[in-house]
N, C-alpha and C positions, 0 to 999 in steps of 0.2 A: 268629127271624132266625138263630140259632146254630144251629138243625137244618139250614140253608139251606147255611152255612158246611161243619159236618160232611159233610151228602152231597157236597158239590164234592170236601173233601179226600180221602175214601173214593175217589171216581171217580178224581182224580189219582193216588191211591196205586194205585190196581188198573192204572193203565195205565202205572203204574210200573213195576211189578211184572211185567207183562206184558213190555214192551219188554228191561226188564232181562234176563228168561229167554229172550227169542229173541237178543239178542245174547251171551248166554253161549253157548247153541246155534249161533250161527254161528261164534265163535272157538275150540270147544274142540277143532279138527283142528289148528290153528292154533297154539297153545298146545302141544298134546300130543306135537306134534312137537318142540318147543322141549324139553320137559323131557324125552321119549325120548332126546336125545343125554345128558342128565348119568346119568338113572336108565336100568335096563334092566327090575327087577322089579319085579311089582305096576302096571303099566302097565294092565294091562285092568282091576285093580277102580279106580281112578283113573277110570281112562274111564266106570265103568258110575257113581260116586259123582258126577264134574261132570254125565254127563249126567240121573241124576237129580233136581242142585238145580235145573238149568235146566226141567228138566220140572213140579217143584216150582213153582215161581217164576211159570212160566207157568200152572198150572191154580189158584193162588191170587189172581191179578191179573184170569184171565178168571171166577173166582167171585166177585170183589169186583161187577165191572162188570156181573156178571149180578146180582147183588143188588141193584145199585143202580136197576137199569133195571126188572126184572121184579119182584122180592118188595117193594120200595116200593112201585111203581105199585098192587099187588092191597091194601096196608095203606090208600091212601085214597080 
C-alpha cells in the first residue's frame, strides 16, 4: 500500500517540478527587467543561470513523470 502512496507522491512531485520550471520560464523577461533598472552588469549571465534552473526544473519533473509511467510499467 505504501508503494501505492510513493508512486502518486513521485508523479505530484514531477508535475511539480515541471509546472514550477515553465512558470519560472514565463516570468524571467518579466522579472529581468525589474532588476535591469537597479543592476546594469552581469545581466546576461543572470539571464543564461535563471534560464537554466527553469530548464533544470523542467527536464527533472518531465523525467520523474516519464519514470513513473514508462520504467514502472516495464518493472511489472
Amino acid at each position: 500500500m505504501t508503494r501505492n502512496y510513493d508512486a502518486l507522491f513521485q508523479l505530484i512531485w514531477g508535475i511539480a517540478l515541471t509546472c514550477a520550471g515553465v512558470m519560472m520560464f514565463i516570468y524571467i523577461p518579466q522579472k529581468l527587467a525589474e532588476i535591469r533598472q537597479h543592476f546594469s552588469s552581469g545581466i546576461f549571465f543572470l539571464r543564461f543561470c535563471l534560464y537554466m534552473i527553469s530548464i533544470l526544473l523542467i527536464v527533472g519533473g518531465v523525467t520523474k513523470i516519464y519514470n513513473q509511467f514508462v520504467v514502472t510499467k516495464r518493472k511489472e
